[in-house]
Short mmCIF file of the C-alpha atoms (twelve columns), coordinates in Angstrom:
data_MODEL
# 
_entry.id   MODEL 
# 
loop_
_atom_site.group_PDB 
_atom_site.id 
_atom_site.type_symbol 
_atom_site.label_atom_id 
_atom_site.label_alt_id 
_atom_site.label_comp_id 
_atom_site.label_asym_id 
_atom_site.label_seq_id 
_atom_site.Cartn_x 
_atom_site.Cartn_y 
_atom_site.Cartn_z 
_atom_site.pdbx_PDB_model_num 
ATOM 1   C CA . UNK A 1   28.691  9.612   7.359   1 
ATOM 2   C CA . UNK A 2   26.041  12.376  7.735   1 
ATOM 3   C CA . UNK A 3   25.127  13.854  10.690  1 
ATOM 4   C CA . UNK A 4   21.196  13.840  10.201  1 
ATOM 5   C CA . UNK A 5   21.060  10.414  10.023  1 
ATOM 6   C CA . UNK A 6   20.080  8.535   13.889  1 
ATOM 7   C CA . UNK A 7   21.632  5.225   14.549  1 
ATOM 8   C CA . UNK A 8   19.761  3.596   17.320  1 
ATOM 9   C CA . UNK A 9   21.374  0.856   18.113  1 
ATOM 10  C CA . UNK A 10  -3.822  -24.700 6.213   1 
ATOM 11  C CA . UNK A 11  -6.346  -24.013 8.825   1 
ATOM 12  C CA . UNK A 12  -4.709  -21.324 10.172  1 
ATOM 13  C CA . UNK A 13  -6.450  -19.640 7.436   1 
ATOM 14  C CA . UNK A 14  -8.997  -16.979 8.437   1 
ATOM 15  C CA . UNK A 15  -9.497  -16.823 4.561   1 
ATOM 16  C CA . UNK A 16  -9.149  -19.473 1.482   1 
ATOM 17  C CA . UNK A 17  -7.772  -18.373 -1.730  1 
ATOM 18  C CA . UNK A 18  -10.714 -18.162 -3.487  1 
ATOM 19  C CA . UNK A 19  -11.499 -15.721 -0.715  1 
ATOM 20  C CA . UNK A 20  -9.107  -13.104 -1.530  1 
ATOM 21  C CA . UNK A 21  -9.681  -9.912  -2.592  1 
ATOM 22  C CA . UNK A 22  -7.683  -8.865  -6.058  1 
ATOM 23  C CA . UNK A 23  -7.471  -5.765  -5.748  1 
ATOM 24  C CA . UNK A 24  -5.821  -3.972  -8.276  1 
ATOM 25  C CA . UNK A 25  -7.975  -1.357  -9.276  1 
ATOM 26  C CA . UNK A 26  -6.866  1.179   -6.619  1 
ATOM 27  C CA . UNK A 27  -5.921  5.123   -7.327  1 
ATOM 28  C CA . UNK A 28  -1.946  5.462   -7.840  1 
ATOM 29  C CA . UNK A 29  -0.762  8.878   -5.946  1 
ATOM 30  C CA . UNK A 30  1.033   10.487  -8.565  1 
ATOM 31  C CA . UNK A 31  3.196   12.437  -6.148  1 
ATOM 32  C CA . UNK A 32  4.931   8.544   -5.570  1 
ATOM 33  C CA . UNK A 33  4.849   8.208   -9.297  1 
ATOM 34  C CA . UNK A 34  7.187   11.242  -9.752  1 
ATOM 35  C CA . UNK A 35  9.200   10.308  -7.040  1 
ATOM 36  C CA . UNK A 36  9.939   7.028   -7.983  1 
ATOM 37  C CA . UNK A 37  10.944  8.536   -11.700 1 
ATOM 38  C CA . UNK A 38  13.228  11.066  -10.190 1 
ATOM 39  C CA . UNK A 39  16.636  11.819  -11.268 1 
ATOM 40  C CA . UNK A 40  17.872  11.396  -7.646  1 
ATOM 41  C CA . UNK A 41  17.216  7.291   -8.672  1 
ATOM 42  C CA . UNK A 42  19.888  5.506   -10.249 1 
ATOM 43  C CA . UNK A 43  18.817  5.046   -14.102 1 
ATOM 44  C CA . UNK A 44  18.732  1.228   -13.554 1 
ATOM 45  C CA . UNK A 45  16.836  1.513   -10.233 1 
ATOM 46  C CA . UNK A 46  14.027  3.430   -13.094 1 
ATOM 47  C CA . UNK A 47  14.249  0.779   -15.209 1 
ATOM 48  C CA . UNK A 48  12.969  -1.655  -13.335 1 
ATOM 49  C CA . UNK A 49  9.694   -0.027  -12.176 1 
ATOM 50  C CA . UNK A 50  8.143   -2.108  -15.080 1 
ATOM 51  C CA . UNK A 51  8.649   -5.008  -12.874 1 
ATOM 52  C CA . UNK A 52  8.284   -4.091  -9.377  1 
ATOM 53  C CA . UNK A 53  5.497   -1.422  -9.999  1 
ATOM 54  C CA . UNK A 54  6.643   1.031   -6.556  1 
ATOM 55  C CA . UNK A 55  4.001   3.691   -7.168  1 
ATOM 56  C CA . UNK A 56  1.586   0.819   -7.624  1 
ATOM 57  C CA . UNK A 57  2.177   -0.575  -4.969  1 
ATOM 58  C CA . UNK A 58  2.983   1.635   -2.244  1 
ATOM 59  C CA . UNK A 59  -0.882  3.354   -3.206  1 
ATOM 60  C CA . UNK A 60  -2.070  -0.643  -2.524  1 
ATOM 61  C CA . UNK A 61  -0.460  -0.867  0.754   1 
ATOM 62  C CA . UNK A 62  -2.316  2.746   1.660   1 
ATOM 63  C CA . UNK A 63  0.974   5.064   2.557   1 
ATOM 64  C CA . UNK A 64  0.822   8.871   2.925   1 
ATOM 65  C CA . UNK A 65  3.101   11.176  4.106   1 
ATOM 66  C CA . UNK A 66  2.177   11.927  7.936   1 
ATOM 67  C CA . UNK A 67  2.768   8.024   8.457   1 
ATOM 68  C CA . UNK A 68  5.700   6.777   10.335  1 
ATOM 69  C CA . UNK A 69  7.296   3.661   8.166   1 
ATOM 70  C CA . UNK A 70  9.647   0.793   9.055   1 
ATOM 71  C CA . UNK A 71  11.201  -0.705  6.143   1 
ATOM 72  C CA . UNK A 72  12.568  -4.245  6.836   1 
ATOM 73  C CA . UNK A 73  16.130  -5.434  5.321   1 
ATOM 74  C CA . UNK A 74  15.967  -2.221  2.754   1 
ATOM 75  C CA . UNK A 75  19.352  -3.333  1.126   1 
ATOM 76  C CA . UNK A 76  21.079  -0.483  -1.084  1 
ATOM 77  C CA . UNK A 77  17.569  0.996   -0.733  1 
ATOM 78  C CA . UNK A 78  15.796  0.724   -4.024  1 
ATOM 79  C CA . UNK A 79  12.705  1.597   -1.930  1 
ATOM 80  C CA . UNK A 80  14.283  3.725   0.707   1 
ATOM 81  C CA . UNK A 81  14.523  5.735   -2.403  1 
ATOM 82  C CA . UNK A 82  10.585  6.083   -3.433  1 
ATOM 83  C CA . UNK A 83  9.293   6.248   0.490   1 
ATOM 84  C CA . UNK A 84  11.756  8.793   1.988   1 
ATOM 85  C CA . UNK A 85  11.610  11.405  -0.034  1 
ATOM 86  C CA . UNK A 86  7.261   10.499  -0.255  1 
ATOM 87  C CA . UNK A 87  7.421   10.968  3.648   1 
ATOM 88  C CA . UNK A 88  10.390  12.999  4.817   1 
ATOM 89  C CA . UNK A 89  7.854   16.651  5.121   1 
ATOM 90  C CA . UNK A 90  5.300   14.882  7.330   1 
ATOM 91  C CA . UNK A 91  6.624   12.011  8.673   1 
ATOM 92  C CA . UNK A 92  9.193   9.382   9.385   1 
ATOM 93  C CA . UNK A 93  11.120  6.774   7.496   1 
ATOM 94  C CA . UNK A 94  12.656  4.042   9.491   1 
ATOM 95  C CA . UNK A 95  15.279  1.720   7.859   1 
ATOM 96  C CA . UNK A 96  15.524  -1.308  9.787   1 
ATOM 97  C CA . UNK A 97  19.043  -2.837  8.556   1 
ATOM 98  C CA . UNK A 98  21.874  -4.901  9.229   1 
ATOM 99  C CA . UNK A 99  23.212  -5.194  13.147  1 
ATOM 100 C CA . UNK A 100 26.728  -3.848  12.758  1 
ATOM 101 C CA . UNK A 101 27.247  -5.397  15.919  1 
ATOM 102 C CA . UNK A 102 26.348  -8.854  14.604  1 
ATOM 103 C CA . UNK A 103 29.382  -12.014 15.032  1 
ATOM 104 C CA . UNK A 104 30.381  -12.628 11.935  1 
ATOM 105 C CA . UNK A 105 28.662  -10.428 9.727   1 
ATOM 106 C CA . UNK A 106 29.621  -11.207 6.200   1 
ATOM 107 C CA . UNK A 107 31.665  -7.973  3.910   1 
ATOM 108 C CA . UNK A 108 28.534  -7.626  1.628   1 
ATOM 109 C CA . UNK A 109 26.772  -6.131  4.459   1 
ATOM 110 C CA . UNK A 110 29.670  -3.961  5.802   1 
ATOM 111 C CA . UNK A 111 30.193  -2.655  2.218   1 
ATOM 112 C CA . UNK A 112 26.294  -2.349  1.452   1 
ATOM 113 C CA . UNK A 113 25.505  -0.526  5.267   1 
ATOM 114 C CA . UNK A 114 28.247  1.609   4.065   1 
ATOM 115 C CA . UNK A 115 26.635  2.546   0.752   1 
ATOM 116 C CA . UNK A 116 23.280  2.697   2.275   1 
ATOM 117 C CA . UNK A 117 24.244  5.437   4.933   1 
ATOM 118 C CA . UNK A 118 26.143  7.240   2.655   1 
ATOM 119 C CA . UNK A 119 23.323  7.240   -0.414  1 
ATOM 120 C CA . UNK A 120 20.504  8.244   2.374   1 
ATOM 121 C CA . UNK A 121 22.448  10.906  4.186   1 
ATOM 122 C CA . UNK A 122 21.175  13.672  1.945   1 
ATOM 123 C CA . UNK A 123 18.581  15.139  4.546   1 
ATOM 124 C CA . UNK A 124 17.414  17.468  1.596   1 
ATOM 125 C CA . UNK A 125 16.170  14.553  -0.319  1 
ATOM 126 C CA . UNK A 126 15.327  11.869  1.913   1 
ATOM 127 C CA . UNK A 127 14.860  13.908  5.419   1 
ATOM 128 C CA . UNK A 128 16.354  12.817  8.385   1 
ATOM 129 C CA . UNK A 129 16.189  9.289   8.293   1 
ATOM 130 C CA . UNK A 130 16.319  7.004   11.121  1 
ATOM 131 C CA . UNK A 131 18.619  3.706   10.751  1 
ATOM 132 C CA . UNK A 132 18.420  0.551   13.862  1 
ATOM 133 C CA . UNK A 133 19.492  -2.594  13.737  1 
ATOM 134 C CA . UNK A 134 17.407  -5.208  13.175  1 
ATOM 135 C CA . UNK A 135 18.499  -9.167  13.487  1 
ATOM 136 C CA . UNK A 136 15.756  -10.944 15.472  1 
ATOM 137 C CA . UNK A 137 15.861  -13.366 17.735  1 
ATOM 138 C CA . UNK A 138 18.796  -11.260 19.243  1 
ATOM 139 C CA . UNK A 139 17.557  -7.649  18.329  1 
ATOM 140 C CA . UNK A 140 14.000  -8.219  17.455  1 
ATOM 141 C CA . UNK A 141 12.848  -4.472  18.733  1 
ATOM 142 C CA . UNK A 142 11.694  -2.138  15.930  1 
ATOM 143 C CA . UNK A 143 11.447  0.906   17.901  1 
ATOM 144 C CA . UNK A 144 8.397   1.536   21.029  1 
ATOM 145 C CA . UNK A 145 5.442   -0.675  20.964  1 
ATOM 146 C CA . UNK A 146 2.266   0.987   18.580  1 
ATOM 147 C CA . UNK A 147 5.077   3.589   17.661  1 
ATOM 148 C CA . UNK A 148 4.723   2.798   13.698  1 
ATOM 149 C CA . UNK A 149 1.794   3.194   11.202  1 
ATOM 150 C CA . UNK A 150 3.266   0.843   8.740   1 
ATOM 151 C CA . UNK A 151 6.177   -2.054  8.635   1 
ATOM 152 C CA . UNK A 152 6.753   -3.340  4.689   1 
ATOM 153 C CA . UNK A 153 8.938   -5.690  3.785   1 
ATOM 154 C CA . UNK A 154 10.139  -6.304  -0.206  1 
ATOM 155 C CA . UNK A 155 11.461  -10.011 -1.398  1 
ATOM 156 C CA . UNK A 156 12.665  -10.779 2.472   1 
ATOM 157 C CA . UNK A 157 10.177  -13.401 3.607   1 
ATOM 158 C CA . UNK A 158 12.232  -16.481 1.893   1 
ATOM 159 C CA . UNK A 159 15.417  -15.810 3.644   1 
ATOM 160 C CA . UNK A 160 14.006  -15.018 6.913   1 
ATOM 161 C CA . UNK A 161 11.802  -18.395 6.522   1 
ATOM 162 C CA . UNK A 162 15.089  -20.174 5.513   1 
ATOM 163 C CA . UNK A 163 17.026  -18.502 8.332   1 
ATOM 164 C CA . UNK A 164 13.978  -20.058 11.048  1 
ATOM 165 C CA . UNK A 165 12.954  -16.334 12.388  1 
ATOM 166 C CA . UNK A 166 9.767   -15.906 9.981   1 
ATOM 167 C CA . UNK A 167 7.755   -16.146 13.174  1 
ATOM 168 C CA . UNK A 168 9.611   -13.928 15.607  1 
ATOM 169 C CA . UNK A 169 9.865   -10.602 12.382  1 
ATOM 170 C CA . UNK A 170 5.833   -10.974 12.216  1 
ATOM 171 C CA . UNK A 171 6.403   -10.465 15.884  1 
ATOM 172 C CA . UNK A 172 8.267   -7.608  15.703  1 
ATOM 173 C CA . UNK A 173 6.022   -5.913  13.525  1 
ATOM 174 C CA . UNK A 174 3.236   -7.151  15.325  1 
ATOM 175 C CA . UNK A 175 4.509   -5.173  18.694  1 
ATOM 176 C CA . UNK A 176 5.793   -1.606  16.832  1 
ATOM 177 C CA . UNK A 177 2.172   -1.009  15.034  1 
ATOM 178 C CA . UNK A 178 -0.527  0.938   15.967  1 
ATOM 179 C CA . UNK A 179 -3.830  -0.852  16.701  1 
ATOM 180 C CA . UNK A 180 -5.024  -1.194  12.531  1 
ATOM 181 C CA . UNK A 181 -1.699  -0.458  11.378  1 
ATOM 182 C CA . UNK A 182 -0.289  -1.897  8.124   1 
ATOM 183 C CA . UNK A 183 1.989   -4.916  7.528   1 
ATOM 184 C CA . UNK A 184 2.751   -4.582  3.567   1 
ATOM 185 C CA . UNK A 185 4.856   -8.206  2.297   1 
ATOM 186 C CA . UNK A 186 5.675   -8.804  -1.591  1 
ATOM 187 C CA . UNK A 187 7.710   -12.206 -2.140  1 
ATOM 188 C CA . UNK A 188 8.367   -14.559 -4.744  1 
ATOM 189 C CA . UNK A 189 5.741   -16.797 -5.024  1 
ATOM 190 C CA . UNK A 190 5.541   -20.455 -5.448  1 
ATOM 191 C CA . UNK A 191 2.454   -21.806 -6.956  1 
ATOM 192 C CA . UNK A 192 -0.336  -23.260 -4.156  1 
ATOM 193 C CA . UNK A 193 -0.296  -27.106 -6.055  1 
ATOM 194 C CA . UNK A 194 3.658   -27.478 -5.758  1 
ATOM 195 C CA . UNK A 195 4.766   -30.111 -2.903  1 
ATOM 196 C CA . UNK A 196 6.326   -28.156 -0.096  1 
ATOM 197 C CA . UNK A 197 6.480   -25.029 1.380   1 
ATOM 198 C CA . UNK A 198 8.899   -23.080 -0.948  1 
ATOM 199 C CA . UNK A 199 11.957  -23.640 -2.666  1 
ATOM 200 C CA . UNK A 200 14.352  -21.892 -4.601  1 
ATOM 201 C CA . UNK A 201 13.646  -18.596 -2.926  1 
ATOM 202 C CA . UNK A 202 9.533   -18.836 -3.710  1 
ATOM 203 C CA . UNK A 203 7.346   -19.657 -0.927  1 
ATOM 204 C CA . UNK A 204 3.064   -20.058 -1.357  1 
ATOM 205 C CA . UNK A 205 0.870   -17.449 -0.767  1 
ATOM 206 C CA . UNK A 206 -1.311  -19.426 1.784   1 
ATOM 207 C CA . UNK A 207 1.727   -19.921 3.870   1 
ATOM 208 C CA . UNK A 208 2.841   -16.216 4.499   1 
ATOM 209 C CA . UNK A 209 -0.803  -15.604 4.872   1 
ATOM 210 C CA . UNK A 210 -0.981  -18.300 7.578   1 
ATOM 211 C CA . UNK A 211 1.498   -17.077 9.479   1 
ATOM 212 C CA . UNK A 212 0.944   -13.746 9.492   1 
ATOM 213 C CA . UNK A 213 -2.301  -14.001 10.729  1 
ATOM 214 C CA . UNK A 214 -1.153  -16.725 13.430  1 
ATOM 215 C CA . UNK A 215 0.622   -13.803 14.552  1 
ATOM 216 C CA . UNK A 216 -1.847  -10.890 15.453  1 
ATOM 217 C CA . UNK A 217 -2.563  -10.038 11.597  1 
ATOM 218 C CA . UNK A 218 -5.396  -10.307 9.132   1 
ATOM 219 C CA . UNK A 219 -5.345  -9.826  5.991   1 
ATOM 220 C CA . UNK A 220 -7.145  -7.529  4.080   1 
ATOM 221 C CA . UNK A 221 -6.753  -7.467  0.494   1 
ATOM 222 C CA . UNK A 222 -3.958  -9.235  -1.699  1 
ATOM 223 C CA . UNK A 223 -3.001  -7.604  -4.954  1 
ATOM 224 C CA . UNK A 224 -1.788  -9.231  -8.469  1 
ATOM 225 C CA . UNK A 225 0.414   -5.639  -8.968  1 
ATOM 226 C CA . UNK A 226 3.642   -7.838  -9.241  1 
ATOM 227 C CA . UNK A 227 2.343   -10.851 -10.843 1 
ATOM 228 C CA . UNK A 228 4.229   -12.505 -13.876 1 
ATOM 229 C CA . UNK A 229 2.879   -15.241 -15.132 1 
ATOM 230 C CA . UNK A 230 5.455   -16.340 -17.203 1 
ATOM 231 C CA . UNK A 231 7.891   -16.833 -14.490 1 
ATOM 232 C CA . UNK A 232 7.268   -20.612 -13.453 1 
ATOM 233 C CA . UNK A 233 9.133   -20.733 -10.278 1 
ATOM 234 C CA . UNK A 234 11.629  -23.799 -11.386 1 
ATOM 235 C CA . UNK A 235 14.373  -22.736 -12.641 1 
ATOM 236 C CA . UNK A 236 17.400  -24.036 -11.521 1 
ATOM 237 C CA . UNK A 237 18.639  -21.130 -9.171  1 
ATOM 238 C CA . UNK A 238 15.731  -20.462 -8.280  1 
ATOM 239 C CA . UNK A 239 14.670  -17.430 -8.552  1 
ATOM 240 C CA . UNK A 240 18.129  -15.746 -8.668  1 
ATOM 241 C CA . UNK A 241 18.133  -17.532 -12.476 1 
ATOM 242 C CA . UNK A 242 15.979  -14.349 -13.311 1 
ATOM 243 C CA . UNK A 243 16.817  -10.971 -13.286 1 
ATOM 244 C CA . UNK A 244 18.084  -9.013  -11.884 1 
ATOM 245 C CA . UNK A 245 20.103  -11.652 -10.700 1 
ATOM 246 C CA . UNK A 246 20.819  -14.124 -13.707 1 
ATOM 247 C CA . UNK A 247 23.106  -16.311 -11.982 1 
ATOM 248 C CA . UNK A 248 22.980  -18.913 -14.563 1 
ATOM 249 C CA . UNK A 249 25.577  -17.019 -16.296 1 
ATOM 250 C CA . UNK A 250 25.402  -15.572 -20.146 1 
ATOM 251 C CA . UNK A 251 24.050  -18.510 -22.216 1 
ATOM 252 C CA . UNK A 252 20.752  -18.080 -20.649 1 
ATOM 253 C CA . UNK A 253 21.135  -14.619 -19.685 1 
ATOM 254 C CA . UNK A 254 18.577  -13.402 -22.835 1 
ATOM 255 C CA . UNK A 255 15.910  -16.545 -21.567 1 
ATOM 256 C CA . UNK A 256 15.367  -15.305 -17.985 1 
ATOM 257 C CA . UNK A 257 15.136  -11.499 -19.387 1 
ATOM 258 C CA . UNK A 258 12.702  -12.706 -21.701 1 
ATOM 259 C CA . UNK A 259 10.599  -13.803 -18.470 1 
ATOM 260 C CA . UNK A 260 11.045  -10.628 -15.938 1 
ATOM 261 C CA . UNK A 261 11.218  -10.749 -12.163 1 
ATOM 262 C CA . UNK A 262 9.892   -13.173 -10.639 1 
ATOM 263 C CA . UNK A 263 6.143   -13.704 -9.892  1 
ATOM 264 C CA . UNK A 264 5.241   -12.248 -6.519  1 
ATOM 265 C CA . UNK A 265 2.351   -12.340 -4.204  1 
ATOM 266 C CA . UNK A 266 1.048   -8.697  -2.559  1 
ATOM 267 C CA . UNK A 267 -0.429  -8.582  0.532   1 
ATOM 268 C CA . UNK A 268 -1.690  -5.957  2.829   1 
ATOM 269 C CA . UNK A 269 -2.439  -6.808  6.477   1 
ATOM 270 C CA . UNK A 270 -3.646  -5.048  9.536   1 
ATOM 271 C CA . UNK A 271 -2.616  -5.371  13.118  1 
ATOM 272 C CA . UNK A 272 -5.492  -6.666  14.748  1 
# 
């Protein structure tokens, strides 16, 4: 393990749909266009910047390097590897990750901390990153309150909804921002005329909305960036049927690449 790296351990609706700004027509730094190419990122990681668009996106949710960044649940860091290197001159990249003090903490997420610390430890590329653990209600603190000029989060909002903490992560990210600081959320979206809330891993668009701005956020513009229109949200995984996952094994394997990723909603708030 490197040295650089720092462990510390409905009508809720301000806005309708219809409301919503698209906006897709915003300038792409091409600075997070090289990085995101790089040869420091896995080959496969490249490949799938045709469906998760990380220059595109990160220029949508407004970062630049002097900003301080929390990144929620990063995972093996297929982000961690586009904003670190983006911010590591002028500012700071936070990785908010697994508790490795958590009861029962499954061996995917020993084995994939593991990887993560080890990939990210290259202060050269990425800077010196900063790593805390993050597993709210228990450890809901991101770091000191209006510390953090941005908080994104990438295909978490499902499992936090299923896991009953939704509420208390727009919290946390609610208390670590700066007055007009940015909450950035893509997640699989479920389309608004299903029955329910989500299933499957999707959830609506209105529904994230709602609750973010229930919780000390409004939203300012949502993008169409990762949209895919061909992915119609009922498969029967969900949306780990699709790739990357394909977890309804060979025979369909070549269907679900035909579709892509999964549809997902973009949305940039501010901390009001």
């Amino acid at each position: 393990m490197k040295q650089s790296l720092k462990f510390l351990s409905g009508s809720m609706l301000a806005l309708s749909l219809s409301a919503l700004v698209q906006a897709d027509d915003h300038g792409v730094d091409e600075r997070l266009v090289e990085i995101a190419g790089g040869d420091h990122r896995p080959a496969e990681w490249i490949e799938r910047n045709a469906h998760r668009h990380p220059a595109e996106t990160l220029s949508f949710f407004g970062l630049s390097p002097e900003m301080t960044v929390i990144e929620l649940s990063p995972g093996g860091g297929w982000y961690t590897s586009v904003i670190a290197p983006f911010v590591k001159d002028e500012g700071q990249y936070v990785a908010a990750h697994w508790d490795m003090e958590q009861e029962d903490l499954p061996g995917y997420a020993v084995q994939g901390f593991a990887a993560f610390t080890e990939r990210f430890g290259d202060e050269a590329t990425y800077g010196e990153i900063e790593i805390i653990p993050f597993n709210p209600p228990s450890k809901p603190s991101l770091g000191e309150p209006g510390s953090a000029d941005m908080v994104l989060t990438f295909r978490n909002v499902h499992g936090w909804n299923g896991d009953g903490i939704l509420a208390d992560v727009f919290e946390s990210a609610r208390e670590v921002l700066k007055r007009g600081g940015v909450l950035g959320v893509v997640g699989h979206r479920l389309p608004e005329d299903r029955e329910g809330t989500g299933a499957g891993g999707y959830l609506k668009q209105s529904y994230i909305v709602g609750m973010a701005e229930s919780h000390g956020f409004r939203l300012v513009e949502a993008s169409e960036i990762n949209a895919n229109p061909a992915d119609t949200a009922d498969h029967p995984s969900g949306v780990w049927s699709l790739p990357p996952s394909l977890r309804d094994g060979e025979e369909t394997a070549d269907q679900y690449r035909a579709i892509g990723e999964s549809d997902r909603f973009t949305l940039k708030f501010v901390k009001r």
